[in-house]
Short mmCIF file of the C-alpha atoms (twelve columns), coordinates in Angstrom:
data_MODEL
# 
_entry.id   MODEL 
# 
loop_
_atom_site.group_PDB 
_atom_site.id 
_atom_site.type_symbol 
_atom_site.label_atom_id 
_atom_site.label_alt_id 
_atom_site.label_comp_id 
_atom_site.label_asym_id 
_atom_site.label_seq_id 
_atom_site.Cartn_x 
_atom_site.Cartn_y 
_atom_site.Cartn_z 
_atom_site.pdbx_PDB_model_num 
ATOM 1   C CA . UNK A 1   76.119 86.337  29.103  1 
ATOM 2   C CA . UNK A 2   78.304 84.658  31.822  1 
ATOM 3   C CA . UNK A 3   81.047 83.935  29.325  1 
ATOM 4   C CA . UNK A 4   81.802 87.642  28.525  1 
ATOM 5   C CA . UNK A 5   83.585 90.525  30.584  1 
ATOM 6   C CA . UNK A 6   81.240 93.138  29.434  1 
ATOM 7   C CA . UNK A 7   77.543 94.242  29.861  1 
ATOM 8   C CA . UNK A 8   75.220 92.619  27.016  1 
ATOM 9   C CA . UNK A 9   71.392 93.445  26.413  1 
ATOM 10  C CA . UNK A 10  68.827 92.037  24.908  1 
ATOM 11  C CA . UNK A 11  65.909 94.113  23.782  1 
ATOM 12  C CA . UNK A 12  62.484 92.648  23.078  1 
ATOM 13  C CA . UNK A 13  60.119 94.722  21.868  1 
ATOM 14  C CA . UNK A 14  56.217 94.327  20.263  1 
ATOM 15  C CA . UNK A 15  56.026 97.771  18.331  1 
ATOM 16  C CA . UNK A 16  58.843 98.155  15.887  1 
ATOM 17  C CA . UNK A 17  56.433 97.785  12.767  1 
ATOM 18  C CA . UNK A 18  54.260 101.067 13.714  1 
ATOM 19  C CA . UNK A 19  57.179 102.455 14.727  1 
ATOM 20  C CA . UNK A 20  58.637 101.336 17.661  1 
ATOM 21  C CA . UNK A 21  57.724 104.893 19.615  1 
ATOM 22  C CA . UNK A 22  55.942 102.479 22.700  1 
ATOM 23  C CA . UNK A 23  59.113 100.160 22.536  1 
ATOM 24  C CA . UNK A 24  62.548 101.189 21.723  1 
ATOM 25  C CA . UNK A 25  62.378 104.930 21.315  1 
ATOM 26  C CA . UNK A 26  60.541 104.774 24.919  1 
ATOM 27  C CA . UNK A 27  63.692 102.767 26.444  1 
ATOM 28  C CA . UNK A 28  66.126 104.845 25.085  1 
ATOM 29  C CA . UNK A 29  64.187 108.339 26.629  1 
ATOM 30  C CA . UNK A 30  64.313 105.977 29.551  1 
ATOM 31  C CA . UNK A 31  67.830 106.447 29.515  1 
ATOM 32  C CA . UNK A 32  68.739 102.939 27.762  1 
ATOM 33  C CA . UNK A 33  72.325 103.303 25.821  1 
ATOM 34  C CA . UNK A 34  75.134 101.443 23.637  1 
ATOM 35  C CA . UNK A 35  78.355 100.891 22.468  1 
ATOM 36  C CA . UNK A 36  76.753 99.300  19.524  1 
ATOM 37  C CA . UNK A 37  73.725 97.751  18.818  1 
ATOM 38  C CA . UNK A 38  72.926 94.873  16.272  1 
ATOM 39  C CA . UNK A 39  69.231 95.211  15.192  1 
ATOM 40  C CA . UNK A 40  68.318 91.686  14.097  1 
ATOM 41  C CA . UNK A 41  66.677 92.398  10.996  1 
ATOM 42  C CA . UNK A 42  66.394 90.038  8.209   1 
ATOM 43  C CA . UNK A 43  69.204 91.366  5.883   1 
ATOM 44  C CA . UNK A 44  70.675 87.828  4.541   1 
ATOM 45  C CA . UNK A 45  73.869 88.205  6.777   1 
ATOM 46  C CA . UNK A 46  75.054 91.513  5.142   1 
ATOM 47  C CA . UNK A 47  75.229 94.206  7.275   1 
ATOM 48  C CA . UNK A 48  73.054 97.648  6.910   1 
ATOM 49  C CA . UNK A 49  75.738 100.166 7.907   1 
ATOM 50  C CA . UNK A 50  73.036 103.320 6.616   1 
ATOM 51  C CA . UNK A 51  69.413 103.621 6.613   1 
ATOM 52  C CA . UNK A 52  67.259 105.920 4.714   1 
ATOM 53  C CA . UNK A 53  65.063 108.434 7.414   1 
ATOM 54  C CA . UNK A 54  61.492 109.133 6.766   1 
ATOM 55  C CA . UNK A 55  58.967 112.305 6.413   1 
ATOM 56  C CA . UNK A 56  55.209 112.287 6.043   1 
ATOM 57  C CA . UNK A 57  53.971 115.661 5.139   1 
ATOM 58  C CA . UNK A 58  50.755 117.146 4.114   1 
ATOM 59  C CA . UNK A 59  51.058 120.577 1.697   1 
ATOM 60  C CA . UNK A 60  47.868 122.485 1.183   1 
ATOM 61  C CA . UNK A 61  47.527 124.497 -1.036  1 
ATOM 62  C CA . UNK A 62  44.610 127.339 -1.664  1 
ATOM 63  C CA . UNK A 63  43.344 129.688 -4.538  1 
ATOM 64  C CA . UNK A 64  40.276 131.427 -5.088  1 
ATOM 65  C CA . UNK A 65  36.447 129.502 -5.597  1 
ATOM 66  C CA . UNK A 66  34.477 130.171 -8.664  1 
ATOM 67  C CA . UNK A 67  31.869 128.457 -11.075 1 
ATOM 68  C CA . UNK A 68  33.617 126.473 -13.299 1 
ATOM 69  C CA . UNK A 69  32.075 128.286 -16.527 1 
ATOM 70  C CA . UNK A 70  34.346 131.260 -15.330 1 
ATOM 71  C CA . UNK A 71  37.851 129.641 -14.589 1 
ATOM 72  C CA . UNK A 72  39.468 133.081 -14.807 1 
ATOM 73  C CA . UNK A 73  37.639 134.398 -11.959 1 
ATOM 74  C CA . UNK A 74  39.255 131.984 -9.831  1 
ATOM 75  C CA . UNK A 75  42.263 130.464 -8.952  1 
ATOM 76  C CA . UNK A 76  42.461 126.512 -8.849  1 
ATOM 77  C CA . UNK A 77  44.239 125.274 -5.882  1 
ATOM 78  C CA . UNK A 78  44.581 121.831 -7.618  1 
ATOM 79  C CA . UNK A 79  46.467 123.809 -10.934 1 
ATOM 80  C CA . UNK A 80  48.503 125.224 -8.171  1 
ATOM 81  C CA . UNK A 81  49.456 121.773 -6.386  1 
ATOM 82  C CA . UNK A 82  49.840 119.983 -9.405  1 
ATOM 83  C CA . UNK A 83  52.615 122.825 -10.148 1 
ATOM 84  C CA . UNK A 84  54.503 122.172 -7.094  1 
ATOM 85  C CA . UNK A 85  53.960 117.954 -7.535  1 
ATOM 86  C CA . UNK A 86  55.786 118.792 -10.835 1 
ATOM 87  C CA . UNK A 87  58.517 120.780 -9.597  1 
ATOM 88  C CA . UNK A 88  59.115 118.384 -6.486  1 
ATOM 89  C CA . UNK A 89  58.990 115.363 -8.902  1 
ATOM 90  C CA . UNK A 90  61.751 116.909 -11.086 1 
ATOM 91  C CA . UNK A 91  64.067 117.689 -7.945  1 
ATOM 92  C CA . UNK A 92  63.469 114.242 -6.564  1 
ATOM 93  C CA . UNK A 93  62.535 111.690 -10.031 1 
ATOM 94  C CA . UNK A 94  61.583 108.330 -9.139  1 
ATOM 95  C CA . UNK A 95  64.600 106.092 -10.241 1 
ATOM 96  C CA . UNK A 96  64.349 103.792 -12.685 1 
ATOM 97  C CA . UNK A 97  65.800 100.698 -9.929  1 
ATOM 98  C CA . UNK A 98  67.534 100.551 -6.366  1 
ATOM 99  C CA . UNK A 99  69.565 103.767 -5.684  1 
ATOM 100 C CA . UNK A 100 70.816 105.440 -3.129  1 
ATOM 101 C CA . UNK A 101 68.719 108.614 -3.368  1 
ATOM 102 C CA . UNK A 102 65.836 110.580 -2.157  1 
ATOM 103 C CA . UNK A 103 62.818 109.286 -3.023  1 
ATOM 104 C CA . UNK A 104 59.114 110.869 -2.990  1 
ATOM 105 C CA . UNK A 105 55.916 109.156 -2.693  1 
ATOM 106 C CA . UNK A 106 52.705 111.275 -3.073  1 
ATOM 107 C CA . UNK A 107 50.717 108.974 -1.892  1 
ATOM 108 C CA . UNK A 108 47.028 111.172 -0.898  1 
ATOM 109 C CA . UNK A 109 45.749 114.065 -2.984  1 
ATOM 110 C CA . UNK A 110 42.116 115.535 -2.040  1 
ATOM 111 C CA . UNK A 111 40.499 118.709 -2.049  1 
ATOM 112 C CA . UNK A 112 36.562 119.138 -0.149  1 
ATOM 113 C CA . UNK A 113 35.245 120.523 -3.730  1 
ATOM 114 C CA . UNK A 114 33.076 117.965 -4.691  1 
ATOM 115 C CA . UNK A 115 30.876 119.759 -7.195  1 
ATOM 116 C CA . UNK A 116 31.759 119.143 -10.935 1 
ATOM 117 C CA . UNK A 117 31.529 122.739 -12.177 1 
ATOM 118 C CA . UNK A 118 33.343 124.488 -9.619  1 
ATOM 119 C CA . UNK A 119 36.780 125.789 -8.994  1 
ATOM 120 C CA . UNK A 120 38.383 124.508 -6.095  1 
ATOM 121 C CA . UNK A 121 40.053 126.569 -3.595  1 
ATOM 122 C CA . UNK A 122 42.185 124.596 -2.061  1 
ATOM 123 C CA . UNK A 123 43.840 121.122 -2.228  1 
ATOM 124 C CA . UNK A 124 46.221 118.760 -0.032  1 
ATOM 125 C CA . UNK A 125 48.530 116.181 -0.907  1 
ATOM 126 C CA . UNK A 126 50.228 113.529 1.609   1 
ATOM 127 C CA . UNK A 127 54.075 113.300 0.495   1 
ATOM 128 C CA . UNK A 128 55.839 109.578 1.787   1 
ATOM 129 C CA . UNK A 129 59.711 111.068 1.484   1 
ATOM 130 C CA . UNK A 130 62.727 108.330 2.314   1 
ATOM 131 C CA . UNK A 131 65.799 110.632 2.413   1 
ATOM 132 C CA . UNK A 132 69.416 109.649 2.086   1 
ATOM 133 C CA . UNK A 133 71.528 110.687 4.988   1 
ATOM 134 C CA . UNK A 134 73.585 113.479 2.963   1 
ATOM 135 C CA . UNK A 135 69.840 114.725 2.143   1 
ATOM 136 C CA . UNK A 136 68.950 115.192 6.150   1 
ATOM 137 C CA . UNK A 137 69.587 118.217 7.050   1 
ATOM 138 C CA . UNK A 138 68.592 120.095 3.484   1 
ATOM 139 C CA . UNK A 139 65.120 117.877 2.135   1 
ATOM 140 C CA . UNK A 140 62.903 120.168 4.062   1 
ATOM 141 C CA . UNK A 141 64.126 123.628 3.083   1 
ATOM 142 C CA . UNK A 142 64.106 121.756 -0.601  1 
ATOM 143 C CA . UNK A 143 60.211 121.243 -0.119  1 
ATOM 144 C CA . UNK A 144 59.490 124.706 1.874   1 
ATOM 145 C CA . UNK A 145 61.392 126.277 -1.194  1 
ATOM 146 C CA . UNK A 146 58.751 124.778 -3.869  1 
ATOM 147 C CA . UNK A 147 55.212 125.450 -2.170  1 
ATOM 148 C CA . UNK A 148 52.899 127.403 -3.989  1 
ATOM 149 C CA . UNK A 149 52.690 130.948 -2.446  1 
ATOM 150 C CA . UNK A 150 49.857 130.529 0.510   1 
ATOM 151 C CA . UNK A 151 50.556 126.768 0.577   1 
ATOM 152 C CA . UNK A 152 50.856 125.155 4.291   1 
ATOM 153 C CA . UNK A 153 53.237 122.593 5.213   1 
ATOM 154 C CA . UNK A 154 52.530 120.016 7.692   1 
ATOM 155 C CA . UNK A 155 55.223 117.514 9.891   1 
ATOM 156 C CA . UNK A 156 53.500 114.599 10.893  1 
ATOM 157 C CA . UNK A 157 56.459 112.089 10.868  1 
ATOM 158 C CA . UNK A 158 59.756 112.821 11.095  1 
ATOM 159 C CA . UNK A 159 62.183 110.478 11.952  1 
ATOM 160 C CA . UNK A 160 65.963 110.091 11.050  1 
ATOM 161 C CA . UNK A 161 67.909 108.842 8.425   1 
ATOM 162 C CA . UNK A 162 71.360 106.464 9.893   1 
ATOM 163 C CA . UNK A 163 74.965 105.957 8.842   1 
ATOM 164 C CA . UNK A 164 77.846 103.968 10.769  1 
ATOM 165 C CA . UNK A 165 81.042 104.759 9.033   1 
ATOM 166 C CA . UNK A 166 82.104 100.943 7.540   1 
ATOM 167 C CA . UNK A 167 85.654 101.291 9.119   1 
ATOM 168 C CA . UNK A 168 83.820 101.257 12.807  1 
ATOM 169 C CA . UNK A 169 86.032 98.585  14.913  1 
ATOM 170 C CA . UNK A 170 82.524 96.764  15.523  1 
ATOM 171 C CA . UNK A 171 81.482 96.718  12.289  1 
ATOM 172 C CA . UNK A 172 84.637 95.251  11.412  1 
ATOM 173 C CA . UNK A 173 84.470 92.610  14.121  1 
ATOM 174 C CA . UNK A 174 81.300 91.419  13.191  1 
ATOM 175 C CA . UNK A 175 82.567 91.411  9.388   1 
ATOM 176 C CA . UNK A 176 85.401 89.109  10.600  1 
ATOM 177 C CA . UNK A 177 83.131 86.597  12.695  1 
ATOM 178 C CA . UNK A 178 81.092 86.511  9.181   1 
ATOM 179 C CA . UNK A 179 84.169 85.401  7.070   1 
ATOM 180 C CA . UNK A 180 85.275 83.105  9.884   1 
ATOM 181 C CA . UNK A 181 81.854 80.881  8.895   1 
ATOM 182 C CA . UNK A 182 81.154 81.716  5.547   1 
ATOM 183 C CA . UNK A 183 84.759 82.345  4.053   1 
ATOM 184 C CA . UNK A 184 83.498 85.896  3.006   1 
ATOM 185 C CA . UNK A 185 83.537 89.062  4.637   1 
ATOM 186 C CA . UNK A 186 79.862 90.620  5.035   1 
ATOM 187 C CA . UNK A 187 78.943 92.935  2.641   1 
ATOM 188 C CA . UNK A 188 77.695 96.572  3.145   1 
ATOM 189 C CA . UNK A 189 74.685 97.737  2.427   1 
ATOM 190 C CA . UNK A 190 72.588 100.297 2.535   1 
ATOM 191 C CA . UNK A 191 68.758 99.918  3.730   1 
ATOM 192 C CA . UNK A 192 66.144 101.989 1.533   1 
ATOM 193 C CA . UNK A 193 63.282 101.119 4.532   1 
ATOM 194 C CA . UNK A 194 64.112 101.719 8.062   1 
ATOM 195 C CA . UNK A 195 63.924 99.963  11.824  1 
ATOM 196 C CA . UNK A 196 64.336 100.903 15.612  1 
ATOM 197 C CA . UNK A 197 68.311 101.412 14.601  1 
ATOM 198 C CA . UNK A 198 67.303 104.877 13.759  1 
ATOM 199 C CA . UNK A 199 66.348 105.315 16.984  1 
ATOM 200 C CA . UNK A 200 69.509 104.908 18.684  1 
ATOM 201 C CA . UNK A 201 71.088 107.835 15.915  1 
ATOM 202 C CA . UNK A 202 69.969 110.929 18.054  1 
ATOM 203 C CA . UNK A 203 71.224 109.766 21.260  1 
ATOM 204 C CA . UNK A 204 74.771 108.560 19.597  1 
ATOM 205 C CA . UNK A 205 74.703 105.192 20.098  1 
ATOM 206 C CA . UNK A 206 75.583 103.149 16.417  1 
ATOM 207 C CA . UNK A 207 73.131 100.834 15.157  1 
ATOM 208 C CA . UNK A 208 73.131 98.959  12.518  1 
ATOM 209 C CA . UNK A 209 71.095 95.796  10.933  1 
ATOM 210 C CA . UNK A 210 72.348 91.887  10.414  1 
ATOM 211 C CA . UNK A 211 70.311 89.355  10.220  1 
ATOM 212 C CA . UNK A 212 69.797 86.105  8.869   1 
ATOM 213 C CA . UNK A 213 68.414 85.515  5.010   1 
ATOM 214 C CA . UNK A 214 63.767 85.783  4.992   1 
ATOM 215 C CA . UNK A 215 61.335 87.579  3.174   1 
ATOM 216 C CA . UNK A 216 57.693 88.612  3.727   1 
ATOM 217 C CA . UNK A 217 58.269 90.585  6.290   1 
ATOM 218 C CA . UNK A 218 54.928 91.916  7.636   1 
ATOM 219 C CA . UNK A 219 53.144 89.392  5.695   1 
ATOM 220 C CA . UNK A 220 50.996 86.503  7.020   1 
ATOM 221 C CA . UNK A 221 53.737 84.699  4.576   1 
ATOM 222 C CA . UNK A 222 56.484 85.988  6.481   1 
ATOM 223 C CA . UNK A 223 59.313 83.686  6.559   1 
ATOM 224 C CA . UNK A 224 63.248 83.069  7.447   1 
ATOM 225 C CA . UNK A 225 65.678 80.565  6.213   1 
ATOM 226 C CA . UNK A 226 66.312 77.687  9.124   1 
ATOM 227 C CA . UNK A 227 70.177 77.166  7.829   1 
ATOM 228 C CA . UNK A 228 70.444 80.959  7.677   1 
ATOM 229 C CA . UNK A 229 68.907 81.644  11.049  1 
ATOM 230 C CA . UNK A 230 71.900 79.094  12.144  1 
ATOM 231 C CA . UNK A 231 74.495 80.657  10.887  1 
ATOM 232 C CA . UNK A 232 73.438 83.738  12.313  1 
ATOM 233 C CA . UNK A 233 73.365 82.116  15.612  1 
ATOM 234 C CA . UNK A 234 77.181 80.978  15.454  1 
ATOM 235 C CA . UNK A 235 78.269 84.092  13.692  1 
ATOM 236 C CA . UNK A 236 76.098 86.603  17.245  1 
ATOM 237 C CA . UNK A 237 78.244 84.019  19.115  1 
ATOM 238 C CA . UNK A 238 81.910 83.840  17.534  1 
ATOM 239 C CA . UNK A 239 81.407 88.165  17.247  1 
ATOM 240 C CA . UNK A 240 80.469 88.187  21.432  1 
ATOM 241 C CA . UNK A 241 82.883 85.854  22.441  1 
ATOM 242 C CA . UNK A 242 85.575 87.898  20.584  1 
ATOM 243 C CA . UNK A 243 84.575 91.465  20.989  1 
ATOM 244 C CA . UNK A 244 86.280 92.191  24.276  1 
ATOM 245 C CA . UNK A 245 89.796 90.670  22.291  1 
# 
């Protein structure tokens, strides 16, 4: 820190796997800002320029209870969820390898019927949703659009997608200090999980992710390459040194 002209922060933090609300997030509301902020994930030295943002939602939906000998004096709540599973599920198909899309996880479905010969009247499903940035501000009215008449929708988890334009100065800096070390400028890529960068998105301060080559992450196998972690080292130092230039 002594050899540069400019403030520089280092943020430690314990939380950023359930979310970093206690850690980051809680810094920032404490008024904590940017010019740019490198968020040392382990991305094999490319950088993460955009960063898919995340909902967890519960739909419910009801019908009408009846003895399962009579099905049309009733109205199944799970025939009516399964309806709108299909319809979301068409919208948003699983792809068949990485892409840069909107994905959809239903990841829960229960219903408190737990009789055998009984129509249920109602159902919920827990949806995992990883939207692309161009999705952020429409994947909700999508959803809303596609419940069941009577159906509920519940936010528990809403958090926001990222994007840093590649032609950023920093970004290009950093690229630079990358190809001054490894002959190659950094690649750009685009991050289908997420990290505390998103949490730097609402207050306007650009995030992104670099880090040196691992894998396991959250594992009790969780690893990162020593000669990686190096050049990640020299690479943090040539892009400080320089950024003031």
């Amino acid at each position: 820190a002594p050899q540069v002209s400019y403030p520089l922060g280092l943020q430690l933090v314990t939380d950023e796997e359930i979310g970093g609300f206690d850690g980051t997030k809680y810094q920032i509301e404490e008024g904590v800002r940017a010019d740019f902020v490198i968020v040392a994930e382990s991305t094999g030295l490319t950088i993460e320029n955009q960063m898919k943002g995340i909902l967890n939602l519960t739909v419910r939906a009801t019908g009408k209870a009846a003895h399962g000998a009579y099905p049309w004096l009733g109205e199944n709540a799970i025939w009516r969820l399964n309806q709108f599973l299909t319809a979301l599920h068409e919208r948003f198909p699983d792809p068949a390898g990485p892409a840069w899309v909107t994905t959809v996880n239903p990841s829960s479905i229960r219903t408190t019927n737990s009789a055998f010969n009984k129509v249920p009247d109602e159902a919920e499903v827990d949806l995992n949703i990883r939207f692309v940035p161009a999705d952020a501000e429409t994947v909700l009215d999508v959803i809303r659009a596609l419940i069941p008449a009577g159906g509920q929708l519940t936010v528990h988890f809403h958090e926001p997608a990222n994007y840093i334009a590649p032609d950023h100065p920093d970004i290009i800096r950093l690229s630079r200090a990358v190809a001054s070390l490894t002959g190659e400028s950094a690649p750009l890529v685009a991050a289908h999980g997420t990290s505390d960068a998103r949490h730097f998105a609402p207050v306007g301060c650009p995030a992104i992710e670099f880090g040196p080559a691992g894998g396991g992450m959250g594992s009790d196998d969780e690893w990162v390459d020593i000669d990686s972690l190096d050049h990640f080292c020299r690479i943090m130092k040539d892009f400080l040194l320089n950024l003031a230039a």
